[in-house]
ChimeraX commands (.cxc) that place a marker at each C-alpha (Angstrom):
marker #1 position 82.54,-144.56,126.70 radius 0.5
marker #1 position 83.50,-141.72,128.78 radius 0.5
marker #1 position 84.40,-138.65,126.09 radius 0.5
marker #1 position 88.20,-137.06,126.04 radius 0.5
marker #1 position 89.54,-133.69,126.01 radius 0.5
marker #1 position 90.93,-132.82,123.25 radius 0.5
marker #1 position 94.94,-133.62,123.00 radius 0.5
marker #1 position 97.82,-132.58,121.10 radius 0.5
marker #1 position 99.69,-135.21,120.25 radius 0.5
marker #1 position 100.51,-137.26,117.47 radius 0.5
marker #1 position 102.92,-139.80,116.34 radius 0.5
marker #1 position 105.76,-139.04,113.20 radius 0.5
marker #1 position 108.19,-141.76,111.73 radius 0.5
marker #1 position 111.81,-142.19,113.24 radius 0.5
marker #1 position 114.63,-143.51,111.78 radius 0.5
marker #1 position 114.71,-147.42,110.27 radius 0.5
marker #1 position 116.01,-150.11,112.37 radius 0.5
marker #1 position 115.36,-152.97,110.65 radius 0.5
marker #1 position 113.62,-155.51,107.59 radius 0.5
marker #1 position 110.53,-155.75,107.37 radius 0.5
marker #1 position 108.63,-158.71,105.48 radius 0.5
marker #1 position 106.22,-156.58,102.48 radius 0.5
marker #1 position 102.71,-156.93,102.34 radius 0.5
marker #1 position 99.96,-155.56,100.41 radius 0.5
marker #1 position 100.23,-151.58,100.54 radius 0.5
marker #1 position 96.46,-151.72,101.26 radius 0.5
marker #1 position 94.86,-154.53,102.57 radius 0.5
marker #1 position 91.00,-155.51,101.35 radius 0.5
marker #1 position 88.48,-154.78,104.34 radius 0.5
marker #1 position 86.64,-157.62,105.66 radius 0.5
marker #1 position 83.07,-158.24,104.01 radius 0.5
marker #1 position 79.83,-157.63,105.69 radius 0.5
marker #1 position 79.36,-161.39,104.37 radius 0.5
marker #1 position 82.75,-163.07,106.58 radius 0.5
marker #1 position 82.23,-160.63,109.72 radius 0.5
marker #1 position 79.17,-161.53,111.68 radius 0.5
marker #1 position 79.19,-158.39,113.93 radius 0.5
marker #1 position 78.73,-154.89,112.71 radius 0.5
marker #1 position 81.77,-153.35,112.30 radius 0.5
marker #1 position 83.21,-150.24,110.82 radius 0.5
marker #1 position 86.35,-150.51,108.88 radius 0.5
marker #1 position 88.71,-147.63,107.48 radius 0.5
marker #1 position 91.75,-147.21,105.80 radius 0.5
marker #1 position 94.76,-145.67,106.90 radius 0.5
marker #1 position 94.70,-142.31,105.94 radius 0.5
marker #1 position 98.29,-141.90,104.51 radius 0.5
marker #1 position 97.03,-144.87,102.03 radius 0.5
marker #1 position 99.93,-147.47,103.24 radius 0.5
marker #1 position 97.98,-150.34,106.14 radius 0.5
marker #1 position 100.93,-151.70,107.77 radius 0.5
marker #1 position 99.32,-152.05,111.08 radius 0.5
marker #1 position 95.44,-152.98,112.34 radius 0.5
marker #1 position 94.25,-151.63,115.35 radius 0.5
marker #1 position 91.16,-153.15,116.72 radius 0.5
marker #1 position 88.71,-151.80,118.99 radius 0.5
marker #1 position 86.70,-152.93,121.12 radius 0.5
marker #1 position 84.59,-151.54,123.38 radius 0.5
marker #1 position 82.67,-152.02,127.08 radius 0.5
marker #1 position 79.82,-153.69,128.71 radius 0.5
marker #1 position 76.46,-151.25,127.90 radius 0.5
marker #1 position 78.21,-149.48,124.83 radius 0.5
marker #1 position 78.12,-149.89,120.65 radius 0.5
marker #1 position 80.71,-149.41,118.28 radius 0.5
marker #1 position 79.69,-145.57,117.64 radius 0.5
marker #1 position 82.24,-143.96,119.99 radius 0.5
marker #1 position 84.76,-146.21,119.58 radius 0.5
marker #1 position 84.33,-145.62,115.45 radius 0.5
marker #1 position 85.07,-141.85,115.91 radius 0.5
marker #1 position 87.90,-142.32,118.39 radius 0.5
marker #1 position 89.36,-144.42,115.25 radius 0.5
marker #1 position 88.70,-141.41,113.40 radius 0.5
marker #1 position 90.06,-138.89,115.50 radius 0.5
marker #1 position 93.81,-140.62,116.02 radius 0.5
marker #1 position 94.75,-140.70,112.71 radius 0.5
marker #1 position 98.08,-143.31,113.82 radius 0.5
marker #1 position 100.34,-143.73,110.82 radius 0.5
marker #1 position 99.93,-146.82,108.17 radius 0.5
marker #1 position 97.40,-147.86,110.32 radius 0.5
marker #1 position 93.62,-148.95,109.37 radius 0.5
marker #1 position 91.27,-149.49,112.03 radius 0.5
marker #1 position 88.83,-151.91,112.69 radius 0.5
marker #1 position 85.81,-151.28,115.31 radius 0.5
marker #1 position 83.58,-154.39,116.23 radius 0.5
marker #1 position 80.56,-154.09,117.89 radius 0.5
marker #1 position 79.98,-156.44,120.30 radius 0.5
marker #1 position 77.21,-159.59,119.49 radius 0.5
marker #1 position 74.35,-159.19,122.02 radius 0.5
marker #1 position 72.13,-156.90,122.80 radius 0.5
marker #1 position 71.21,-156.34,126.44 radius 0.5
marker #1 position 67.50,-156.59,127.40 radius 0.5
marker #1 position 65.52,-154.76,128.68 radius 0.5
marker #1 position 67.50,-151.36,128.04 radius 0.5
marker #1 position 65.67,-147.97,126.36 radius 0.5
marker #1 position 68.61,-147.75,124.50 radius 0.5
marker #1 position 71.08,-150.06,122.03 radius 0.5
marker #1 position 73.39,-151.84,124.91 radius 0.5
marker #1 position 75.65,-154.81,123.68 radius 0.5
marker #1 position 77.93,-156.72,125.81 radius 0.5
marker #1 position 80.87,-159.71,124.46 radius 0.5
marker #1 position 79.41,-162.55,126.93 radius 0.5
marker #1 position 76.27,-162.68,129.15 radius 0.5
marker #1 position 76.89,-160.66,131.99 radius 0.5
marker #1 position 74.00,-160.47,134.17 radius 0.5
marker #1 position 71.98,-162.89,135.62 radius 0.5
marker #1 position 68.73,-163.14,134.44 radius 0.5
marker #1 position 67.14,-163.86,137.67 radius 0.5
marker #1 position 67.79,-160.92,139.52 radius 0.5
marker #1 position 69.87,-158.78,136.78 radius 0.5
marker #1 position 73.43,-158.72,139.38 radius 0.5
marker #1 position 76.51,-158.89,137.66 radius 0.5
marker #1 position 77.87,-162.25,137.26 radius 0.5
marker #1 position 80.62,-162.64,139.22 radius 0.5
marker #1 position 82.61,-164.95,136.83 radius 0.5
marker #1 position 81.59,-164.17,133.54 radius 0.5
marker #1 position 82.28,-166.83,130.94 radius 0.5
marker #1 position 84.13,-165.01,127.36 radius 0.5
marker #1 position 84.27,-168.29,125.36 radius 0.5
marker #1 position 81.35,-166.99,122.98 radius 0.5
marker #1 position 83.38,-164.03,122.34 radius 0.5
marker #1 position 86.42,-165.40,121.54 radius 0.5
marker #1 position 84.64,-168.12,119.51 radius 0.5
marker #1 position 83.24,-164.76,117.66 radius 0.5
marker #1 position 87.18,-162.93,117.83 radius 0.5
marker #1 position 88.56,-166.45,115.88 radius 0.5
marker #1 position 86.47,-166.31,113.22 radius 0.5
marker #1 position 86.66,-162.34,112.94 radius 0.5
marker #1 position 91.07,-162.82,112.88 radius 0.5
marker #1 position 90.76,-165.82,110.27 radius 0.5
marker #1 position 89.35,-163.45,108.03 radius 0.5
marker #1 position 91.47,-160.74,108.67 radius 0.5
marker #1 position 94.29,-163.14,108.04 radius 0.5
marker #1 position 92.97,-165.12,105.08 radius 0.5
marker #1 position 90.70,-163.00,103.16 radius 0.5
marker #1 position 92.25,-159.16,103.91 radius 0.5
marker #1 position 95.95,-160.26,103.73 radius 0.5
marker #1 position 96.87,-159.48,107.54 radius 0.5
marker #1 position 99.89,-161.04,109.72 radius 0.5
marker #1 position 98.65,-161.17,113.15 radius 0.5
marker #1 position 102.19,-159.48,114.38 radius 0.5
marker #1 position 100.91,-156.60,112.67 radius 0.5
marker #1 position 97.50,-156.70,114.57 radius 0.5
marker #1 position 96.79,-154.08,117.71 radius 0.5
marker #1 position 94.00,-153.84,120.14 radius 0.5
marker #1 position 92.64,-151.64,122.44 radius 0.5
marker #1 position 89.44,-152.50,124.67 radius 0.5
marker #1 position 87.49,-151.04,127.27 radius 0.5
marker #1 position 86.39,-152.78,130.07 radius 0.5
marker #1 position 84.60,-155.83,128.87 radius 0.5
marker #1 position 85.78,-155.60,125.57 radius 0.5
marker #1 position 89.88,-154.89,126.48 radius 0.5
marker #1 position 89.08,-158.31,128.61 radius 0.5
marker #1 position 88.33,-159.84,125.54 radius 0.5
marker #1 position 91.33,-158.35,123.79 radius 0.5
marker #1 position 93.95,-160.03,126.41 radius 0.5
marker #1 position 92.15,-163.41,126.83 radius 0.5
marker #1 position 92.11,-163.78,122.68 radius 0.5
marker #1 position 95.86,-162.64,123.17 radius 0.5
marker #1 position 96.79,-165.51,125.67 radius 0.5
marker #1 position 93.97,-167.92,123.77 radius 0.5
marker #1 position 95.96,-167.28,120.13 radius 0.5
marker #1 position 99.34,-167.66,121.77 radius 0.5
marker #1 position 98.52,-170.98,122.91 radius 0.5
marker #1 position 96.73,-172.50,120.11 radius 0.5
marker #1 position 98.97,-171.23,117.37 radius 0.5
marker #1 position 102.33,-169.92,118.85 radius 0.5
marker #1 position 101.91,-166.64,117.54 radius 0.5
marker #1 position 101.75,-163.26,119.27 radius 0.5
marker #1 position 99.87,-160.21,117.70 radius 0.5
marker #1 position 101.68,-156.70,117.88 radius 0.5
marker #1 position 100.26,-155.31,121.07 radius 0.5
marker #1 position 96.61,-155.15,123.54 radius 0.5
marker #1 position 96.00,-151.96,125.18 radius 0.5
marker #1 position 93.33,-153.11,127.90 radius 0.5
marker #1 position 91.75,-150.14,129.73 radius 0.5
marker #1 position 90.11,-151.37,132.77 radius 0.5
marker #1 position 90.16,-154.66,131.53 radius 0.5
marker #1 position 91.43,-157.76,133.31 radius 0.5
marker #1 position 92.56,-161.45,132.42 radius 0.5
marker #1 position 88.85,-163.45,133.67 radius 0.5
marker #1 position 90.88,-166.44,133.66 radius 0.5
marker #1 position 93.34,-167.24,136.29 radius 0.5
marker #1 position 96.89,-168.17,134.76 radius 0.5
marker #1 position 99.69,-170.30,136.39 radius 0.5
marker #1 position 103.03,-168.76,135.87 radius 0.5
marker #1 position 104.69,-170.87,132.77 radius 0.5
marker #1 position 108.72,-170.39,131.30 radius 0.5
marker #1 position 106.54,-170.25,127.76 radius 0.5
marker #1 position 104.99,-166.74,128.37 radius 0.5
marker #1 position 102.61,-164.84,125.69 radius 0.5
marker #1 position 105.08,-162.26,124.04 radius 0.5
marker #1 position 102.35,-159.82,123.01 radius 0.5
marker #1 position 103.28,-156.43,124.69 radius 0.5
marker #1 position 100.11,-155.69,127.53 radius 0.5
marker #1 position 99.52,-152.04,128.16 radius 0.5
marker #1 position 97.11,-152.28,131.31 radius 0.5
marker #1 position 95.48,-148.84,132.13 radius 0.5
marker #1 position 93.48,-148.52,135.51 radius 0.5
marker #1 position 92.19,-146.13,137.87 radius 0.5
marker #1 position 92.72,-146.56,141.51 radius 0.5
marker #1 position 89.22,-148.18,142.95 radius 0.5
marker #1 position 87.99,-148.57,146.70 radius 0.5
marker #1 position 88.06,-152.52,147.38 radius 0.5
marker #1 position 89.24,-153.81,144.31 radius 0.5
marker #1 position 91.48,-156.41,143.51 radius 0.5
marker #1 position 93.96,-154.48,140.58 radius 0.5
marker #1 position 97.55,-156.04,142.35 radius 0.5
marker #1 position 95.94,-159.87,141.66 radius 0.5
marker #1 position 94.86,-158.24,137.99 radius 0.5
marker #1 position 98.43,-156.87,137.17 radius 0.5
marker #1 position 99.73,-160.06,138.68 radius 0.5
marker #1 position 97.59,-162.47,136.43 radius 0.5
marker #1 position 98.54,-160.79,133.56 radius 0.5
marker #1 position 102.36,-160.76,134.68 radius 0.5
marker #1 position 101.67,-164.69,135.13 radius 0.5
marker #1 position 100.22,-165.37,131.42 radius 0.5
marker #1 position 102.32,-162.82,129.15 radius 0.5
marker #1 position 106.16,-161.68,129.29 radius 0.5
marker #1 position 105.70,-157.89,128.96 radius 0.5
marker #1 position 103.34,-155.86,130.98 radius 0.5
marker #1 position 103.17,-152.16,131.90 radius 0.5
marker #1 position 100.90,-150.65,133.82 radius 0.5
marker #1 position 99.15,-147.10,133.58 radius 0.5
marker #1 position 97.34,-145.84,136.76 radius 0.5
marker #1 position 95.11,-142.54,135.65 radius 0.5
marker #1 position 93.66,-140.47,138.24 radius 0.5
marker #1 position 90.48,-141.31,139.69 radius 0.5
marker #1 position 87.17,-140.34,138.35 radius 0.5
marker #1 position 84.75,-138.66,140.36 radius 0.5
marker #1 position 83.68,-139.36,143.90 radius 0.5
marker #1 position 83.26,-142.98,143.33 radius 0.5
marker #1 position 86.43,-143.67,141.45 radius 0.5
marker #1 position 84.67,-145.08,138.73 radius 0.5
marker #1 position 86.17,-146.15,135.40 radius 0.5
marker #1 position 86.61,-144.34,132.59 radius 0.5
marker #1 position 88.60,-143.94,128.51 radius 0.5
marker #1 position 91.95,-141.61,129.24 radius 0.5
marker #1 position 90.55,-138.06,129.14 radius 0.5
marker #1 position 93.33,-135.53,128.40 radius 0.5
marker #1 position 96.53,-135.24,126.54 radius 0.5
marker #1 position 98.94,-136.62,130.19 radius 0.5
marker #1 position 96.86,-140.04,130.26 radius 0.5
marker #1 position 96.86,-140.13,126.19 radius 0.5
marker #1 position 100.48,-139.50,125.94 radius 0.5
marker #1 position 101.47,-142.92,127.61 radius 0.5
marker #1 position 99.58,-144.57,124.90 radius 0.5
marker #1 position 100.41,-142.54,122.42 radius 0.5
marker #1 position 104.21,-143.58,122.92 radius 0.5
marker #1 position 103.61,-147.58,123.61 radius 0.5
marker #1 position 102.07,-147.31,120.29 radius 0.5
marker #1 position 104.87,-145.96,118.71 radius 0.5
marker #1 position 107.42,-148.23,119.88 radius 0.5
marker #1 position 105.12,-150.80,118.60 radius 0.5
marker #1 position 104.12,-149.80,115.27 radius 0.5
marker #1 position 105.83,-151.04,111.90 radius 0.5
marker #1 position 106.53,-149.13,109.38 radius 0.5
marker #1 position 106.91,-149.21,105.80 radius 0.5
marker #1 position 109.79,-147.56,104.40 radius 0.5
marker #1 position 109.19,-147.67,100.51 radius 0.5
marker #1 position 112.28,-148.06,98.33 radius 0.5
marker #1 position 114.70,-150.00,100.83 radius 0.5
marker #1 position 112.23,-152.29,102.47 radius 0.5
marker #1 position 112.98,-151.35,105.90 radius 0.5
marker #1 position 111.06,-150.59,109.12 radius 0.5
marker #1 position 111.18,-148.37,111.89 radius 0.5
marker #1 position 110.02,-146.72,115.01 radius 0.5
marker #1 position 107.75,-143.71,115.81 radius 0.5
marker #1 position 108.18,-140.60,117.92 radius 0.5
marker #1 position 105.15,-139.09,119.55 radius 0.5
marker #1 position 104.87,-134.88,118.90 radius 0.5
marker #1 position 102.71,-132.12,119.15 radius 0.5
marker #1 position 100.66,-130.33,117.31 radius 0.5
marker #1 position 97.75,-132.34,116.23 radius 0.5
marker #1 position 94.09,-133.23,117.43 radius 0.5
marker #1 position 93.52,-136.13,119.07 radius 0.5
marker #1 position 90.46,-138.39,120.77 radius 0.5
marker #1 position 87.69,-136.84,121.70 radius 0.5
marker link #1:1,2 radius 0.2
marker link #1:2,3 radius 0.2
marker link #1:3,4 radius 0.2
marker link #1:4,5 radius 0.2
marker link #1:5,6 radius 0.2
marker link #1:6,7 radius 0.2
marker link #1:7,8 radius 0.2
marker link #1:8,9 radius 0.2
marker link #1:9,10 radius 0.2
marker link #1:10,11 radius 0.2
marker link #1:11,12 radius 0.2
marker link #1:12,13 radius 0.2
marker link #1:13,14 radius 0.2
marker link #1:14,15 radius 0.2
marker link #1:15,16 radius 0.2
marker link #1:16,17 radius 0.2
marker link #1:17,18 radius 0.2
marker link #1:18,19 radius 0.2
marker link #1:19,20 radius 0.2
marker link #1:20,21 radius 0.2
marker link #1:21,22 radius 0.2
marker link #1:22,23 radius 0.2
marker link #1:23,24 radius 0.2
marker link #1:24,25 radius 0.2
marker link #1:25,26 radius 0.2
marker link #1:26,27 radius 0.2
marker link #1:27,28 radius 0.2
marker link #1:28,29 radius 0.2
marker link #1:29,30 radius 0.2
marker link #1:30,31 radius 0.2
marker link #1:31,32 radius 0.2
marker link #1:32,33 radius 0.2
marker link #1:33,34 radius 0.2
marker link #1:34,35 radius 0.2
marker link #1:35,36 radius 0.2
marker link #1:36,37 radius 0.2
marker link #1:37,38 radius 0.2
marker link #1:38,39 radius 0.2
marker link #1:39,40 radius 0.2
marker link #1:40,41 radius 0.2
marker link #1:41,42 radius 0.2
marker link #1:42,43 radius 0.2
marker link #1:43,44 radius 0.2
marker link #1:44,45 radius 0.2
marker link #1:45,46 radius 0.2
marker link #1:46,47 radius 0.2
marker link #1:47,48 radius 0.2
marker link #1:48,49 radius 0.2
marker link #1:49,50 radius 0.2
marker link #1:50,51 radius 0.2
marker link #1:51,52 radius 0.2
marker link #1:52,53 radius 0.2
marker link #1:53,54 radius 0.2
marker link #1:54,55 radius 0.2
marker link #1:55,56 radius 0.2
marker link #1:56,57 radius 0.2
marker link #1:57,58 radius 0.2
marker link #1:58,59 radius 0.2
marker link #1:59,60 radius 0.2
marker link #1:60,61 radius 0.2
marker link #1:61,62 radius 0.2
marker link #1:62,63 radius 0.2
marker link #1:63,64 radius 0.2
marker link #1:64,65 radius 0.2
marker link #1:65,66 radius 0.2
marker link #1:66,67 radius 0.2
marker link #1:67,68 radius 0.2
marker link #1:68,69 radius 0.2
marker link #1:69,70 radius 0.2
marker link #1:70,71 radius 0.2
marker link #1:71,72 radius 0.2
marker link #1:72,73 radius 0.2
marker link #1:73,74 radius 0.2
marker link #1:74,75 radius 0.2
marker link #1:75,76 radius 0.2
marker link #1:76,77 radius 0.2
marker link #1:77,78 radius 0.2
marker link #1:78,79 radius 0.2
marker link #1:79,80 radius 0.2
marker link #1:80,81 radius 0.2
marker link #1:81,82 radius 0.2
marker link #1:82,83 radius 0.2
marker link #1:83,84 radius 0.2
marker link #1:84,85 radius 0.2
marker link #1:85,86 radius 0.2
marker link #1:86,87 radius 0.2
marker link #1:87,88 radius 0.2
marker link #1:88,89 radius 0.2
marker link #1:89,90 radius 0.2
marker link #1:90,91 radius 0.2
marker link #1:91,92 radius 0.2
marker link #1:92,93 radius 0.2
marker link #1:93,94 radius 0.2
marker link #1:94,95 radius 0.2
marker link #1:95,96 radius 0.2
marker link #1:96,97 radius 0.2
marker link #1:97,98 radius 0.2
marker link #1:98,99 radius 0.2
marker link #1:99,100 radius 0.2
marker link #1:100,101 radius 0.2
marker link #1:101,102 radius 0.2
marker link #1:102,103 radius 0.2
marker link #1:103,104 radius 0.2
marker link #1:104,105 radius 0.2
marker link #1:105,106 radius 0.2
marker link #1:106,107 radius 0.2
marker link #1:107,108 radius 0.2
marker link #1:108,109 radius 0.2
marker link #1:109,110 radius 0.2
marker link #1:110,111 radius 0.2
marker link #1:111,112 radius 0.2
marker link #1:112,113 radius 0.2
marker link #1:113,114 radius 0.2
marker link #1:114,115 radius 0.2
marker link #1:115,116 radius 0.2
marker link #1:116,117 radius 0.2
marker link #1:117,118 radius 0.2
marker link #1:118,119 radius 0.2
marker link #1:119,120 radius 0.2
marker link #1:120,121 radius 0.2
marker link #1:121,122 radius 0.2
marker link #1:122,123 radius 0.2
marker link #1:123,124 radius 0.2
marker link #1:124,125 radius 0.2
marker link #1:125,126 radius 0.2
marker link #1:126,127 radius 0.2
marker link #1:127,128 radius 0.2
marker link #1:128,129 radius 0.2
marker link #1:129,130 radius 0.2
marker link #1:130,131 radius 0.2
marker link #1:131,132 radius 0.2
marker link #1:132,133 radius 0.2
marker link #1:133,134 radius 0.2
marker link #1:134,135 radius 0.2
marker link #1:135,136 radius 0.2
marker link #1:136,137 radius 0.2
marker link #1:137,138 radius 0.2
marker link #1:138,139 radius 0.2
marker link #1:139,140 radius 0.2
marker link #1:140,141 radius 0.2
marker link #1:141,142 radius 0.2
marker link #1:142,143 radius 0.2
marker link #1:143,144 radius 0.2
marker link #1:144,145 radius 0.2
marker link #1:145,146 radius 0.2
marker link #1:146,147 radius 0.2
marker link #1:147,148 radius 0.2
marker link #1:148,149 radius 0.2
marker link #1:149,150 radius 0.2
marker link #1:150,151 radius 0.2
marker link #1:151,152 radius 0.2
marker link #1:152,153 radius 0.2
marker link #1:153,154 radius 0.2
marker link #1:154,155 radius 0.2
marker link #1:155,156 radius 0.2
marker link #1:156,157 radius 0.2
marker link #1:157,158 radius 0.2
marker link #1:158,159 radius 0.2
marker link #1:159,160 radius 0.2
marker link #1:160,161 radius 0.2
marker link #1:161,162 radius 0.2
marker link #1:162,163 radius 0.2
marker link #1:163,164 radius 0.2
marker link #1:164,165 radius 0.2
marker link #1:165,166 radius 0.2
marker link #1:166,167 radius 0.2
marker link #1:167,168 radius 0.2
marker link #1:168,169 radius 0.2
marker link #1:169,170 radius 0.2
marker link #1:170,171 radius 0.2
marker link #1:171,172 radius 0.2
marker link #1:172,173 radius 0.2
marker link #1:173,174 radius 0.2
marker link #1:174,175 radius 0.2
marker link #1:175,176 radius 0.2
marker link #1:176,177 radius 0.2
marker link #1:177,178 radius 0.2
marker link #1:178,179 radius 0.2
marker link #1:179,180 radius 0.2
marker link #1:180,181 radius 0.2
marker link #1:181,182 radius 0.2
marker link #1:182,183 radius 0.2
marker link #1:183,184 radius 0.2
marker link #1:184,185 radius 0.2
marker link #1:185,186 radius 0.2
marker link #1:186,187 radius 0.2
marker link #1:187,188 radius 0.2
marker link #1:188,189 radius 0.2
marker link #1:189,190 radius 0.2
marker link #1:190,191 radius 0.2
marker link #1:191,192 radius 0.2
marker link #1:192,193 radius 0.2
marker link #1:193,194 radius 0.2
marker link #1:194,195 radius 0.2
marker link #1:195,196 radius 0.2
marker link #1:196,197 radius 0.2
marker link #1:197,198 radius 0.2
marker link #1:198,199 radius 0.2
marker link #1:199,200 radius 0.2
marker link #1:200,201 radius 0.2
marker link #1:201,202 radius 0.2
marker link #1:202,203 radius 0.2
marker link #1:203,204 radius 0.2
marker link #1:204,205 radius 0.2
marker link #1:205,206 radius 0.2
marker link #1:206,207 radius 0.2
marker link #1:207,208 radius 0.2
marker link #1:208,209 radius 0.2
marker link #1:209,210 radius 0.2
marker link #1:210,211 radius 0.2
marker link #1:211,212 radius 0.2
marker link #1:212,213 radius 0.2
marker link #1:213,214 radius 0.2
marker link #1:214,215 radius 0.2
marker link #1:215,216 radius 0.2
marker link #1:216,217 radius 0.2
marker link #1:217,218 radius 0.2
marker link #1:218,219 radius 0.2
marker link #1:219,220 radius 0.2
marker link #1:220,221 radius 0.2
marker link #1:221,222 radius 0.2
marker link #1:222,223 radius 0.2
marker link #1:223,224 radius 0.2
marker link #1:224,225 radius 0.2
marker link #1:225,226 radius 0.2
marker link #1:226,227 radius 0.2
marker link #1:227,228 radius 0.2
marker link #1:228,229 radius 0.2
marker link #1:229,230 radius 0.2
marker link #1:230,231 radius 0.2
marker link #1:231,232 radius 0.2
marker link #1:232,233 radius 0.2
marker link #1:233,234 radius 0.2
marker link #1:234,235 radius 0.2
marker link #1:235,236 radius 0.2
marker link #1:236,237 radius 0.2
marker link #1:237,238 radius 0.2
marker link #1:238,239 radius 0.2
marker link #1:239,240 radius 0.2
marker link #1:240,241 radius 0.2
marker link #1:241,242 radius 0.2
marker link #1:242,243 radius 0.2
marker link #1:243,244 radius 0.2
marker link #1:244,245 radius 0.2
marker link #1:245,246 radius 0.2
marker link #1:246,247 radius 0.2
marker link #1:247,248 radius 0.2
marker link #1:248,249 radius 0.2
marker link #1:249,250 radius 0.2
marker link #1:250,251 radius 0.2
marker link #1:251,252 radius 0.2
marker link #1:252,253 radius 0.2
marker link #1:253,254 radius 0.2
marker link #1:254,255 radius 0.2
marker link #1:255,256 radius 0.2
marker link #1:256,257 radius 0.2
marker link #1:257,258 radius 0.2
marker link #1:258,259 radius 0.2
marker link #1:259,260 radius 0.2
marker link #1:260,261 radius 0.2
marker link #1:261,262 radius 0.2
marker link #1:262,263 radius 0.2
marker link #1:263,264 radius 0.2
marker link #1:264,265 radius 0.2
marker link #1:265,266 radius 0.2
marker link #1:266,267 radius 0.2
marker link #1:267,268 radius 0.2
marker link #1:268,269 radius 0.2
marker link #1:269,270 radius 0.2
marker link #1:270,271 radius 0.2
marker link #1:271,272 radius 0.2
marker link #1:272,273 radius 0.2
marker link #1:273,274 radius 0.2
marker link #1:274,275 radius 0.2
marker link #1:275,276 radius 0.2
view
């Protein structure tokens, strides 16, 4: 995971809007036991978990950046939940995982169409303990993956939708695409997509914007600047291509508002640290 400039934004309550249904002030984490990843799991810091915001990160990577981006946001009544994805890659010097087998193990290429089903096998079990055992309703559930891991995020999204009717809160994807190949439907997903890119020579982003325009009912996409000479992907890196995020999230976020039982929205400020 590319590392971010520091950023000074952060995100402060607005005024209530509506009810919200009350839930534990602070949910139980998962157990080492339930979750069979490793995972790193933290309260919110204002001691009230009204949200979850999973992360998930990308092809070659662990959990370790992603666990002190978690840190570093600091997003109001939210805890945060970073998985680590289930295999290791072979044949690396260093700890590589990846969500599904990537590479063929003939001549090590990239396959070209990857098969997620043993990672969303992996992301059921991993939300039927957040919903049973630690008390969480899955519209109060966020994600944000990188590459591999925010393809994961959208294809559970679509997956959940179908199989249960229910839509989590939102799926911030960076770089990462719907790997199936959706036929436009009048019974869209409702979860909210965030889709953040950067342009790429050759690539095929219109047909990935489109796909996910086919299979949910509200998209937006992000377009950061390039990267380099190769235009390579990469996490947001400043406080402009933060910002965007910053303020999805806080039209998104519920909020507890202790003694009338209502909810709200969020404004996004200044003055505070952000990823690095």
């Amino acid at each position: 995971m590319s590392r971010s400039e520091p950023i000074d934004l952060h995100i402060q309550e607005s005024s209530p809007t509506s009810q919200v249904q009350q839930s534990p002030k602070t949910k139980p984490p998962p157990s080492k036991s339930s979750v069979k990843v490793q995972f790193c799991y933290a309260h919110s810091d204002d001691g009230t978990d009204e949200n979850l915001l999973i992360f998930m990160h990308g092809l070659g990577d662990t959990l370790t950046p992603f666990s002190n981006l978690a840190k570093s946001l600091k997003l109001p009544q939210t805890a945060t939940l970073v998985l680590q994805a289930p295999q290791q890659i072979p044949l690396l010097d260093t700890p590589a995982y990846q969500w599904y087998p990537s590479f063929d193990m003939l001549t090590g290429d990239l396959l070209p169409n990857p098969n997620p089903t043993l990672a969303l096998a992996l992301l059921d079990k991993v939300l039927d303990v957040l919903v049973r055992e630690c008390h969480w309703q899955p519209e109060r559930i966020h994600f944000l993956g990188f590459g591999q891991g925010g393809s994961v995020a959208v294809e559970e999204a679509l997956r959940w939708w179908k199989e249960k009717k229910t839509a989590f809160a939102s799926v911030v994807s960076i770089s990462g695409p719907l790997l199936s190949f959706p036929s436009s439907t009048p019974t869209k997903c409702p979860t909210p997509i965030l889709y953040c890119h950067r342009p790429q020579p050759f690539s095929s982003q219109s047909k990935d914007v489109g796909n996910l325009n086919k299979a949910f009912s509200l998209v937006k996409e992000l377009q950061h600047a390039p990267v380099g000479g190769d235009g390579g992907e990469a996490m947001p890196r400043n406080r402009e291509e933060w910002e965007s995020i910053m303020r999805f999230w806080s039209e998104r976020l519920s909020r507890r508002q202790f003694g009338d039982g209502e909810t709200g929205v969020y404004e996004v400020l200044g003055g505070m640290s952000g990823p690095k």
